[in-house]
C-alpha positions as a printed Julia matrix, in Angstrom:
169×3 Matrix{Float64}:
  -4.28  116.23  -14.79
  -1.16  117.32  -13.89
   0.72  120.96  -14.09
   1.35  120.64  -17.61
  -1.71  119.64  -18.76
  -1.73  115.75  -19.29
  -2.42  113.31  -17.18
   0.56  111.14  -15.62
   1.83  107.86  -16.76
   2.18  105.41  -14.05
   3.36  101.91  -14.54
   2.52   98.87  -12.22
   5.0    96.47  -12.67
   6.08   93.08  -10.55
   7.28   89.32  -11.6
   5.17   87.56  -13.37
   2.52   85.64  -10.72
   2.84   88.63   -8.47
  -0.68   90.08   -8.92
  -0.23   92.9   -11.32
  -3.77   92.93  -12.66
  -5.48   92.27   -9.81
  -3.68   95.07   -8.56
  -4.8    97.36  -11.47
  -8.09   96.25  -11.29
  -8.59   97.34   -7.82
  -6.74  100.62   -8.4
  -8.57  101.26  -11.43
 -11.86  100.7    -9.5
 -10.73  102.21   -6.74
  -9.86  105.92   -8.54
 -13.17  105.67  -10.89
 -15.06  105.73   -7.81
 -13.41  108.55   -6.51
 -14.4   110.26   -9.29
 -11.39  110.51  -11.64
 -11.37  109.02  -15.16
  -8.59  106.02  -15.72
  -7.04  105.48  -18.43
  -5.27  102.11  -19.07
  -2.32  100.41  -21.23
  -1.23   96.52  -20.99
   2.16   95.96  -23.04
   2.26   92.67  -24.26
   6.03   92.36  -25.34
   4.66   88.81  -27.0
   2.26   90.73  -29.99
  -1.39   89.82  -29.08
  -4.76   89.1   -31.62
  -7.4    91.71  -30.61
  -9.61   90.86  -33.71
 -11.89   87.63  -34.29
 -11.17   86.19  -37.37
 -14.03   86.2   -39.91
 -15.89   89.32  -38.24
 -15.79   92.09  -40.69
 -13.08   94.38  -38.87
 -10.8    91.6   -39.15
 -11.62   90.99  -43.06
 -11.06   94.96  -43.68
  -7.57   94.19  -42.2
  -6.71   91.1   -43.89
  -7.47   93.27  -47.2
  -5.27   95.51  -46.5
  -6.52   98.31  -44.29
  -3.59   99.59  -41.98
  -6.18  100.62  -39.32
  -9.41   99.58  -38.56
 -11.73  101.5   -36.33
 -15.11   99.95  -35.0
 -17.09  102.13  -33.51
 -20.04  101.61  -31.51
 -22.81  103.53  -29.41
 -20.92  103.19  -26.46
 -17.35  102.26  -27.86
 -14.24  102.48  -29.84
 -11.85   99.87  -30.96
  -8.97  100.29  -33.04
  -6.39   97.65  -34.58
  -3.54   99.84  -36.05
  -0.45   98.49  -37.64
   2.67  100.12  -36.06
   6.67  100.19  -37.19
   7.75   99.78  -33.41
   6.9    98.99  -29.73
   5.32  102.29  -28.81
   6.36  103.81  -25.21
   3.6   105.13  -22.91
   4.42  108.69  -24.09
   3.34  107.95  -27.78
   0.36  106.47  -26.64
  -0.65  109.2   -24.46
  -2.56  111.12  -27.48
  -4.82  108.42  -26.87
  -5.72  109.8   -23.32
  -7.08  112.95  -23.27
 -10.09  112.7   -21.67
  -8.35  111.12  -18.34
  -6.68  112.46  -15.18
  -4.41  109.23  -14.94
  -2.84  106.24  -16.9
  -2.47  103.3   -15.54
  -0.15  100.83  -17.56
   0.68   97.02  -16.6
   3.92   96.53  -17.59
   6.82   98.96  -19.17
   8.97   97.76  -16.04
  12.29   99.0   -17.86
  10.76  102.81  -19.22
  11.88  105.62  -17.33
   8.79  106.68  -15.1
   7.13  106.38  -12.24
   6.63  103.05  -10.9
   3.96  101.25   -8.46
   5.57   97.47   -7.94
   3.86   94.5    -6.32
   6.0    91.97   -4.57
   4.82   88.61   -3.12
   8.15   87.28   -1.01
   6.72   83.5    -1.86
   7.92   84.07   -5.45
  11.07   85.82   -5.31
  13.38   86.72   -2.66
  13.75   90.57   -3.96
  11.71   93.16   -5.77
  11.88   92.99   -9.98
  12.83   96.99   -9.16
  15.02   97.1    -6.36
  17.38   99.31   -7.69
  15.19  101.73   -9.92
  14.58  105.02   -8.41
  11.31  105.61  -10.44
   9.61  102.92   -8.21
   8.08  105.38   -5.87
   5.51  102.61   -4.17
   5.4    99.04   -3.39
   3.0    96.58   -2.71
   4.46   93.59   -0.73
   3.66   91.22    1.93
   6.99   91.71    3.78
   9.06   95.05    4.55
  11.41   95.17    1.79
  13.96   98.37    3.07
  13.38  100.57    0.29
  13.29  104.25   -0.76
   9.13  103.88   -1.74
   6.6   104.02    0.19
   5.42  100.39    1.21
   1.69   99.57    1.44
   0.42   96.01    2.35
  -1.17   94.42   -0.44
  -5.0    94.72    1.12
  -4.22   98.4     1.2
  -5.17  100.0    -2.46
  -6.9   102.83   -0.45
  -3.74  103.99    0.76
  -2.06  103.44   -2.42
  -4.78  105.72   -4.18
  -4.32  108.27   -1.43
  -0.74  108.6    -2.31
  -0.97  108.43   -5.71
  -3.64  111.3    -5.68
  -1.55  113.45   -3.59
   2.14  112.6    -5.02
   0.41  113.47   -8.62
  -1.66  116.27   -7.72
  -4.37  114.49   -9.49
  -8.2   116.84   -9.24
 -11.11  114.97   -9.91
């Protein structure tokens, strides 16, 4: 966690194609087995279907319930209806228990920013002229404030992110 007591919110973010999961699944991995706990947010601008219709979650919300909760030995799932698209900051209530969030996505919020560019599918960065892009991930030098890191190297990337965010395992 960070000096004020919650853990930072940082947001991969890259053109569609460009690796963006892959690249949080190898971060995610990465941190976990460095000991810290990750926590993780994918904004789907689209709306998405978590539920299964016909399993008895989903029938609690098609009668009506405006949250749903199943809860398991060894997990929680909830399906709330919201008013809005929810920034990473009103989700954070939802992270306690981590030293880091990790969210794919959020590309125009005003935070700190990982982004992965792949020169084969666009000829500049997605966040070339945002400041909160503090790292990128690309297969070619770029000439940008961040910090680059080839895309093989997530241990680096970790390395920085631990020390830039202070983050204590």
């Amino acid at each position: 966690m960070n000096e004020v007591n919650q853990p930072p919110i940082i947001s991969v973010v890259g053109y569609s194609g460009a690796g963006k999961t892959t690249l949080m699944e190898k971060l995610i991995h990465e941190m976990t087995r460095r000991g810290y706990r990750v926590g993780s947010i994918k904004h789907d601008v689209h709306g998405f279907e978590m539920d299964k219709p016909g399993k008895d979650s989903w029938r609690h919300k098609q009668a009506g319930a405006c949250t749903t909760l199943i809860s398991s030995p060894r997990q929680i799932g909830m399906v709330m209806d919201v008013d809005h698209d929810h920034n990473p900051d009103e989700l954070r209530k939802f992270f306690d228990h981590v030293h880091v969030i990790l969210t794919e996505g959020y590309k125009k919020q005003d935070r700190p920013k990982v982004e992965i560019f792949r020169s084969q599918i666009h000829d500049t960065p997605l966040c070339q002229s945002d400041d909160n892009v503090f790292a990128i991930m690309s297969d070619i030098p770029v000439g940008l404030k961040a910090r680059r890191f080839t895309l093989e190297d997530v241990t680096g990337l970790v390395d920085f992110i631990v020390e830039r965010f202070k983050l204590q395992g």
